[in-house]
C-alpha positions in Angstrom: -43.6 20.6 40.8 -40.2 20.6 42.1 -36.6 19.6 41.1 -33.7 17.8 42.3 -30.3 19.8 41.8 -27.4 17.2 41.7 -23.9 17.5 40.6 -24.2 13.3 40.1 -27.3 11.4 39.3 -27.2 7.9 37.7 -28.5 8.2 33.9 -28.4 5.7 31.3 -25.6 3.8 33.4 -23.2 7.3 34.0 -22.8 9.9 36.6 -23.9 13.5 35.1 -25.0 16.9 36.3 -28.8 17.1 36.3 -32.3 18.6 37.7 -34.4 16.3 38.1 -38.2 17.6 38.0 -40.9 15.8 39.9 -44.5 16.7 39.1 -47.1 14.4 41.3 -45.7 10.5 41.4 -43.3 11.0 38.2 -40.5 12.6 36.8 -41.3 14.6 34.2 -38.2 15.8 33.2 -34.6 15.7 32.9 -32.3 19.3 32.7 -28.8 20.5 32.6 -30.2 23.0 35.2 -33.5 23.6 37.0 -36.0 25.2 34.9 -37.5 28.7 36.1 -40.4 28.9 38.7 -40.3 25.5 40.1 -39.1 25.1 43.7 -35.6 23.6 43.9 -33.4 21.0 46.3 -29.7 21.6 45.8 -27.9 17.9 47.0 -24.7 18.0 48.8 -21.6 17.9 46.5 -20.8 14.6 47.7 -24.1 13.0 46.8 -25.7 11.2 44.0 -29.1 10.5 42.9 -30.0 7.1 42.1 -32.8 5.0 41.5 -34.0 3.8 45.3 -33.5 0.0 46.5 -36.3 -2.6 46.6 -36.0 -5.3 49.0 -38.0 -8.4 48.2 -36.7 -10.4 51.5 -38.3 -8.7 54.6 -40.0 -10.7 58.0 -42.2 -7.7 59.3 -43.5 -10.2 61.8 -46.6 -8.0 62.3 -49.7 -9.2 63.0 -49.2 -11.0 66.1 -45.5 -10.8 66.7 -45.2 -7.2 66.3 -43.0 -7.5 69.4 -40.4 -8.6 66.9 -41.0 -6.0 64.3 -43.9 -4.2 62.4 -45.2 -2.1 59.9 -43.9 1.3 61.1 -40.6 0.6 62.4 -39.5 -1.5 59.5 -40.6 0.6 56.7 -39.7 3.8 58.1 -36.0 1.7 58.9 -36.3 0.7 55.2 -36.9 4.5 53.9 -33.3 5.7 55.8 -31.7 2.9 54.3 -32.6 4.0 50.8 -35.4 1.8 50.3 -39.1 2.0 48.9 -40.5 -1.3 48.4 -40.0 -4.3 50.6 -42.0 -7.4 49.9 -43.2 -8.8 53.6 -42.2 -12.8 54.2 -45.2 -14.9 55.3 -43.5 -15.6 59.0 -42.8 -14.9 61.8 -46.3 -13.3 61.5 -49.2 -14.4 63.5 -51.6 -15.6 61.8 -49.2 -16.8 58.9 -49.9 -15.6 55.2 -50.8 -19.3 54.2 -54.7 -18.4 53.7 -56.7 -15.8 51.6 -58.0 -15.0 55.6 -54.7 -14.5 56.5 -53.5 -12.6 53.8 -56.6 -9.8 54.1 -55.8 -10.1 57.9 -52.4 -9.0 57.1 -53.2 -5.8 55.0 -55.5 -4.4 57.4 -53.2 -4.6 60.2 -51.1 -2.7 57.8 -53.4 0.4 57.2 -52.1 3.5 58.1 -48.7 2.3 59.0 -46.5 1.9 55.8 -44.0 4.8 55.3 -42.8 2.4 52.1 -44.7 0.8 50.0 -45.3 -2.7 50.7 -46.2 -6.3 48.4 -46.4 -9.2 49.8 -45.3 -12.8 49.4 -47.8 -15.9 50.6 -46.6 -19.5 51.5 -46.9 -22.5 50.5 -47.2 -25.4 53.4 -48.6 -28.9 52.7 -52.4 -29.2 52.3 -52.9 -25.4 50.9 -52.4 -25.6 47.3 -56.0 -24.7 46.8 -55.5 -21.5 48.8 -53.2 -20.6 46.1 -55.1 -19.2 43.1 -57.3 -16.7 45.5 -54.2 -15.6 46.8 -52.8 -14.6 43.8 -55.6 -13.0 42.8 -55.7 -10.7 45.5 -52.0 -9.6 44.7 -49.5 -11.5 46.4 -46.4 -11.8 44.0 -45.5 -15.4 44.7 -44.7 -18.1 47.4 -42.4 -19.3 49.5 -41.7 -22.6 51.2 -39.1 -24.2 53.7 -37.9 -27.7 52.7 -36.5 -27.8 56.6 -38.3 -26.8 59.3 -38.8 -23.3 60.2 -38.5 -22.8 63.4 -42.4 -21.6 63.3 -44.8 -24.6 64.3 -47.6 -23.1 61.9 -45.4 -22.8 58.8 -44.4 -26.5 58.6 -41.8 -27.6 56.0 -42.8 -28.9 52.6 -41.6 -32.0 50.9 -41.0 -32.5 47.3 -44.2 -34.2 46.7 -46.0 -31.0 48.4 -43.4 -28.6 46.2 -44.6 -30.7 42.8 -47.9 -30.4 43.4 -47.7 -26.9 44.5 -45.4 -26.2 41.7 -47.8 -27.4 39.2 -50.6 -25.2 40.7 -48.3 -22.1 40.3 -47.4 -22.5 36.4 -50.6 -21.3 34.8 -50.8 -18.8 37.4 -47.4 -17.0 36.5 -46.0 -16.6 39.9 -42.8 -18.2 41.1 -42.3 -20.7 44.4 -39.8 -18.7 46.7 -37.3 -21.6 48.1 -35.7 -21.7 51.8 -33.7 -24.6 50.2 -31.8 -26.8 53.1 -32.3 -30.8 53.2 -31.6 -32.3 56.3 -29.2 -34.8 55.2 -27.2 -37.7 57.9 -23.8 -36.5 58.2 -21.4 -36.3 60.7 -20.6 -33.2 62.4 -16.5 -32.6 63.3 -17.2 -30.0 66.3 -20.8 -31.9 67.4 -18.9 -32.3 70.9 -18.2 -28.2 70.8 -19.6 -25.8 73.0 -23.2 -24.3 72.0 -21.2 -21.3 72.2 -19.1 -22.2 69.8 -20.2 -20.5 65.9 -17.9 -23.4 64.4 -20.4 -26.2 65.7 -23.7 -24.2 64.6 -21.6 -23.4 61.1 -21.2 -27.2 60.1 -24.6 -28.5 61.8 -26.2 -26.9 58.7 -23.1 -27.5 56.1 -23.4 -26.8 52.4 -24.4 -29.9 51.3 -27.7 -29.3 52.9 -28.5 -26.1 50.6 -27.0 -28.4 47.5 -29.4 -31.0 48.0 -32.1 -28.7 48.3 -30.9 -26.3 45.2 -30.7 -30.0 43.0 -34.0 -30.7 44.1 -35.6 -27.2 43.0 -33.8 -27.6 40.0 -35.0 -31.2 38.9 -38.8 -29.6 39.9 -38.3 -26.5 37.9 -37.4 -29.0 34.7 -40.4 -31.1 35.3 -43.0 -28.5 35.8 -41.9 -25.2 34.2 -42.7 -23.3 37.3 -40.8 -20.6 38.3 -38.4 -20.8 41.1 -36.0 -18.0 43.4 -33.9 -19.8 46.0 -33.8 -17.1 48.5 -30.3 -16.3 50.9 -28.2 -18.0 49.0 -25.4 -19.1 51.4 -23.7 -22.1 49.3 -20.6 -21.1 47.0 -20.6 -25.1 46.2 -24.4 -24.7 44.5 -23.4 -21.9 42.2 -22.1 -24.3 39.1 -25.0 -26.1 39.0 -27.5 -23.2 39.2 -25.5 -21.4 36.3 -25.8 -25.0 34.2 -29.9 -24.9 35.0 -30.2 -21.2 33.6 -28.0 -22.3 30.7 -30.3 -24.6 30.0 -32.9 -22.2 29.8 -35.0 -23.5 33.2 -36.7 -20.4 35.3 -34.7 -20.4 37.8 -33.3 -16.9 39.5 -31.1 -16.4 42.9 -30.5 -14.1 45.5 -27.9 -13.4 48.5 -27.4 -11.5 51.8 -25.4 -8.4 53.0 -24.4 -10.4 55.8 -23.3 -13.6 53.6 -21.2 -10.8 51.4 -19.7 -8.9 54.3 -19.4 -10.8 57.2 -17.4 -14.2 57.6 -17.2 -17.2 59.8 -13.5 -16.6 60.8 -14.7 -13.3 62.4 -17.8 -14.6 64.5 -17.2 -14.3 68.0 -18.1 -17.3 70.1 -21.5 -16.7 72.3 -22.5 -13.6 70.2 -25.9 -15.3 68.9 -26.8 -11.5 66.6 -24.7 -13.3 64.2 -27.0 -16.3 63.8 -29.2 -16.6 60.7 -30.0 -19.6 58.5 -28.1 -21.0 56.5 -25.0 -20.0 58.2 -22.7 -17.1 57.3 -20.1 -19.2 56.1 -16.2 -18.9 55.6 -14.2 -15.9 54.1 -13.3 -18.7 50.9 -17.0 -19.2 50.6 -17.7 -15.7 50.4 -15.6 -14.7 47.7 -17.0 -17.0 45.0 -20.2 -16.0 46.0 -19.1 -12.3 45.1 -17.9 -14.3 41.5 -21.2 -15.5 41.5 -22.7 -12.1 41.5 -20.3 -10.9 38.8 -20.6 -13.5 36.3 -25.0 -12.8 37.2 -25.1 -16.4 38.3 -26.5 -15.1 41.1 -29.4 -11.8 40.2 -29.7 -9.4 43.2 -29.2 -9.0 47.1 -31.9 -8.2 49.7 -31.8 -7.7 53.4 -33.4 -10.9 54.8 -34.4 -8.5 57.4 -35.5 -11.2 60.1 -35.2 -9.6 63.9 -36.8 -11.1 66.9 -36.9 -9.6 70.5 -33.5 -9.5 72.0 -34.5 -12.2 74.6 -35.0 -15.0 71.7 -31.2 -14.4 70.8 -30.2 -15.8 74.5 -27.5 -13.1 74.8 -26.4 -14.8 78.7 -26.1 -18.3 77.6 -24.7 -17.2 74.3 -26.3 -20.7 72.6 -26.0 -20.6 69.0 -28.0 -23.7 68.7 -31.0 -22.8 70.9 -30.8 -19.0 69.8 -33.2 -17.3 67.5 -31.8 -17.5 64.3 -32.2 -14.3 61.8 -29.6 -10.9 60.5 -31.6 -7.5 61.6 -30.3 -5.5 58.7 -32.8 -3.4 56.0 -31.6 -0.2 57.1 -27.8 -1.3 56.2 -27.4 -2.7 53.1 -27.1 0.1 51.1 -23.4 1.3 52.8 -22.6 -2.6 54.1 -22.6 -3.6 50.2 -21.6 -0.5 48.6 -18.6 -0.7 51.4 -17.6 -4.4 50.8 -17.9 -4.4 47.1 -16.0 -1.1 46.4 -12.9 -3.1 48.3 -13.1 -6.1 45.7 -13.2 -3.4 42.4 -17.1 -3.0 41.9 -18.4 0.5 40.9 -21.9 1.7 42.4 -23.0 1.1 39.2 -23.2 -2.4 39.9 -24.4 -2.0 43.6 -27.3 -0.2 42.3 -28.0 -3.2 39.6 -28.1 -6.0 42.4 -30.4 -4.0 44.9 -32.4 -1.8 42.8 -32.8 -3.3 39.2 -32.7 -6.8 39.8 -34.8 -7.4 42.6 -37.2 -4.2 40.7 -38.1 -6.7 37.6 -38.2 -9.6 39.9 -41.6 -8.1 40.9 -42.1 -7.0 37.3 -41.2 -3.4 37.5 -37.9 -1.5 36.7 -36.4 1.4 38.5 -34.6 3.8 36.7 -34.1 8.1 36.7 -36.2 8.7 33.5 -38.8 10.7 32.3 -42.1 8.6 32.9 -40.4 6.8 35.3 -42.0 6.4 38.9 -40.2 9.3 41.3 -38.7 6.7 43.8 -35.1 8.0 44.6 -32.5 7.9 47.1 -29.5 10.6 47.3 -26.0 8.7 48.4 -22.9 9.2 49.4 -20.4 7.0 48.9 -17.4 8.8 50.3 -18.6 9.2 53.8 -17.3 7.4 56.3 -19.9 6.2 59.2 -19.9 4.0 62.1 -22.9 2.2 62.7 -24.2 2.9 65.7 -27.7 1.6 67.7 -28.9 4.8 67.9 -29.3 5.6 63.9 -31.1 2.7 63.4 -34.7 2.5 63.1 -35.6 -0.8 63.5 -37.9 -2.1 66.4 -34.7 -3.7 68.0 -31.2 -2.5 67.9 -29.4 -6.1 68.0 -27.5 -6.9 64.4 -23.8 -7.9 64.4 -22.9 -4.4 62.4 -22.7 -2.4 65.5 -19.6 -0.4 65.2 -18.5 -1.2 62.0 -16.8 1.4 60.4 -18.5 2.0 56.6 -18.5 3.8 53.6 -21.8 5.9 52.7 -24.9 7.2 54.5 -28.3 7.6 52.8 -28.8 11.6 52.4 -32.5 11.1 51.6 -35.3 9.4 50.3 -37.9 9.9 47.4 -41.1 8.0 47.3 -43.4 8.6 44.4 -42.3 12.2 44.3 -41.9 13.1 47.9 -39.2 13.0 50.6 -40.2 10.2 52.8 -39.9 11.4 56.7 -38.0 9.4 58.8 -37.5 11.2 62.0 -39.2 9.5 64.5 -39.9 12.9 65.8 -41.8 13.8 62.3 -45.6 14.0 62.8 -45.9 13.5 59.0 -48.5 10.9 57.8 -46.9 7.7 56.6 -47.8 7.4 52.5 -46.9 3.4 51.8 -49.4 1.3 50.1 -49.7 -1.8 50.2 -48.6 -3.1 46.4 -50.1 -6.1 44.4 -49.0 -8.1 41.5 -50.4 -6.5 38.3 -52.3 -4.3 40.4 -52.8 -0.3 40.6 -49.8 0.9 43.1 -47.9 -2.0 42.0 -44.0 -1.2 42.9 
C-alpha cells in the first residue's frame, strides 16, 4: 500500500489537497493527509493528479510493419504522454486485423511487450461480415472501415452496400462501425496545376465536401439500421450541424478530433514539409475554431492521437511531395501538453481537457476514469504551468518525425500510474513492461 501526496488532484470536478492510497490495482482511499505506516510520494507543488488519458485512435503497425512502429515503443511513448489505454487500428499492420486469424496473430506478437494496456479494434472490408461475430467474441471493441481508399492494398475501401450489410451484422452484436468517412466526389481543384510541394494543392484535393458526403452517408445508415457509429479524425467544421441534428434526433452516432486538427493550421504548413500530412487534411485556422465550438457545445465527444507514423523514407523528406508522401501525424506522446496548451489560449480549464481525452473516450470503451475509491489506480501527475519545447530527443516513439518539433508548450507529464504502479519509461529501465492486452466485456478490460 502506498499513497500519493498532492497539493491538487482532480475530485468530483475540483482541484483539492489529497493522499491518494493505492492498495494492489485500486484506490482504496481518499485523505486530507497520508495515513500512518504506508510508504508515501510527495508530487511537485506544481503538479496535479488526474485521472490518466485513454487513446482509442492508435496505428501500432506491428506485426509486419514494425519498422513503422510497434508494441514497445508506442506504449512506452503513450505512458510519458499520460496515457494507459490505447485501442490499436487494424492497419498499417501486416497481416491486417480483418480475420479472427489475424486478430490472434496480432495479440501474440504483442506478448510481453505492452508497457500500457492495449484493446483492439478489427475492420471491416467487403466480403468479411462473417468474420465479424468471432471477432467480437474474442474482445475486439468494434470496427472500422475506410469509404476511400486507404492507402493499404489489403484493407480495401467499403461501399455503402458493404457498410449496410456490415452495419446490420453489428447491431445485435452491440459494437459500433468506426468511420474513415471521405467520398471521392468529381470536383474541380483551384491549385491542381500547383506544385506537389505545395500543402494548398494536397489541402483542397481532399476538400470538406468529401468528409460531408461521407458523414451524410453514415448518418442515413445509422437511421436505417440502428447500428452504432464513431466517425473518427473529424477534420470538417462544415459536417458539425448536421451531426448535432442526427444526435438530436436521438440516432447512435458519437465523434472524435485530432490534436493536430486543434492545434495546427493550414496557413502555417510549410510547403515541402510532408510530417504535416495526414488524412483528411489539417485544414484552415477558420476551420479550426468551429471545430473547438464543436467540442464545447459536445457536438463533438473526445480527442485521441491518431498516432499514425511510418518510416521517415515514406514521408519523401527530398522531394518534399505532399501528394506521393505517406500520409499520417506521429503524435501519442503529445497530446496531453499540445491540447492542454491550445485550449487554455481559447478559455478552457483542464477540467475540460481531462473530459475530452480521459472521460469521453474512457466510456466510449465502456469504462470510466475517475480518482475514486474503487476506482481502477490509472493516474497521471501534470503540470500545466511548465513551459517545454518539444524536442526529438524526449520522444519515445519508434521515429522522431511529427511537425511539433520545437514548439514551445505548456505542461510536461510528471508521471504515470497504471493499475497502481508507476509505469517505467526510461528506455534505460530494465523493468518488465505490465500492459495487457484489454477486451470488450472481458477481465482486464480498460
Amino acid at each position: 500500500m502506498h499513497a500519493l501526496h498532492t497539493r491538487f488532484a482532480l475530485l468530483d470536478g475540483v482541484f483539492r489537497p489529497a493522499a491518494v492510497v493505492l492498495d494492489g490495482e485500486s484506490i482504496v482511499a481518499i485523505l486530507p493527509e497520508p495515513p500512518p505506516g504506508v510508504s508515501v510520494e510527495t508530487l511537485p507543488d506544481d503538479a496535479v493528479l488526474l485521472p490518466a488519458l485513454v487513446d482509442t485512435h492508435v496505428h501500432i503497425n506491428e506485426p509486419g510493419r514494425t519498422e513503422w512502429e510497434g508494441f514497445a515503443t508506442a506504449t512506452r511513448a503513450a505512458a510519458a504522454g499520460g496515457v494507459t489505454t490505447v485501442v490499436d487500428m487494424p492497419l498499417n499492420s501486416d497481416p491486417v486485423t480483418t480475420t479472427l486469424a489475424a486478430l490472434e496473430t496480432k495479440i501474440a506478437a504483442s506478448e510481453g511487450q505492452l508497457y500500457v494496456d492495449v484493446g483492439l479494434w478489427g475492420g471491416v472490408i467487403p466480403g468479411n461480415t462473417h468474420e465479424l461475430a468471432p471477432m467480437v467474441e474474442a474482445g475486439v471493441f468494434g470496427f472500422k472501415c475506410f469509404t476511400c481508399p486507404s492507402g493499404i492494398d489489403d484493407f480495401p475501401h467499403v461501399t455503402e452496400a458493404d457498410m449496410r450489410a456490415a452495419m446490420r451484422a453489428l447491431k445485435p452484436l452491440g459494437v459500433p462501425l468506426l468511420v474513415h468517412a471521405e467520398l471521392e466526389l468529381e470536383g474541380t481543384n483551384p491549385y491542381a496545376d500547383a506544385s506537389p510541394r505545395a500543402y494548398l494543392r494536397y489541402l483542397h484535393a481532399r476538400p470538406r465536401a468529401w468528409e460531408d458526403a461521407a458523414i451524410a452517408m453514415t448518418i442515413r445508415l445509422v437511421r436505417e439500421t440502428g447500428c452504432r457509429a464513431h466517425i473518427v479524425h473529424l477534420s470538417s467544421a462544415s459536417a458539425l450541424p448536421m451531426i448535432k441534428s442526427a444526435k438530436a434526433e436521438g440516432l447512435p452516432i458519437s465523434v472524435e478530433t485530432c490534436p493536430h486538427y486543434l492545434c495546427l493550421a493550414a496557413e502555417d504548413v510549410p510547403d515541402g514539409d510532408t510530417a504535416w500530412k495526414c488524412a483528411p487534411p489539417i485544414r484552415e485556422a477558420e476551420n479550426r475554431e468551429i471545430l473547438w465550438r464543436g467540442l464545447a457545445e459536445g457536438v463533438i465527444d473526445f480527442v485521441i492521437s491518431d498516432h499514425s507514423p511510418c518510416v521517415p523514407a515514406l514521408k519523401l523528406p527530398e522531394r518534399g511531395d505532399f501528394l506521393d508522401a505517406w500520409g499520417g501525424i506521429a503524435s501519442l506522446q503529445l497530446g496531453l501538453p499540445n491540447v492542454w496548451t491550445a485550449a487554455r489560449r481559447r478559455g478552457f480549464a483542464l477540467t475540460d481537457v481531462i473530459r475530452w481525452m480521459s472521460g469521453g473516450p474512457a466510456a466510449f470503451l465502456g469504462t470510466d476514469r475517475r480518482i475514486a475509491v474503487g476506482a481502477r489506480a490509472d493516474l497521471v501527475a501534470f503540470c500545466p504551468e511548465r513551459d517545454v519545447t518539444i524536442t526529438a530527443e524526449a520522444l519515445l516513439h519508434r521515429h522522431k518525425l511529427t511537425p511539433y518539433l520545437g514548439t514551445r508548450v505548456h505542461g510536461s507529464v510528471h508521471g504515470t500510474w497504471m493499475r497502481g504502479a508507476r509505469v517505467a519509461t526510461d528506455p534505460a529501465s530494465d523493468e518488465a513492461p505490465r500492459g495487457r492486452i484489454v477486451r470488450r466485456g472481458g477481465e482486464g478490460r480498460a
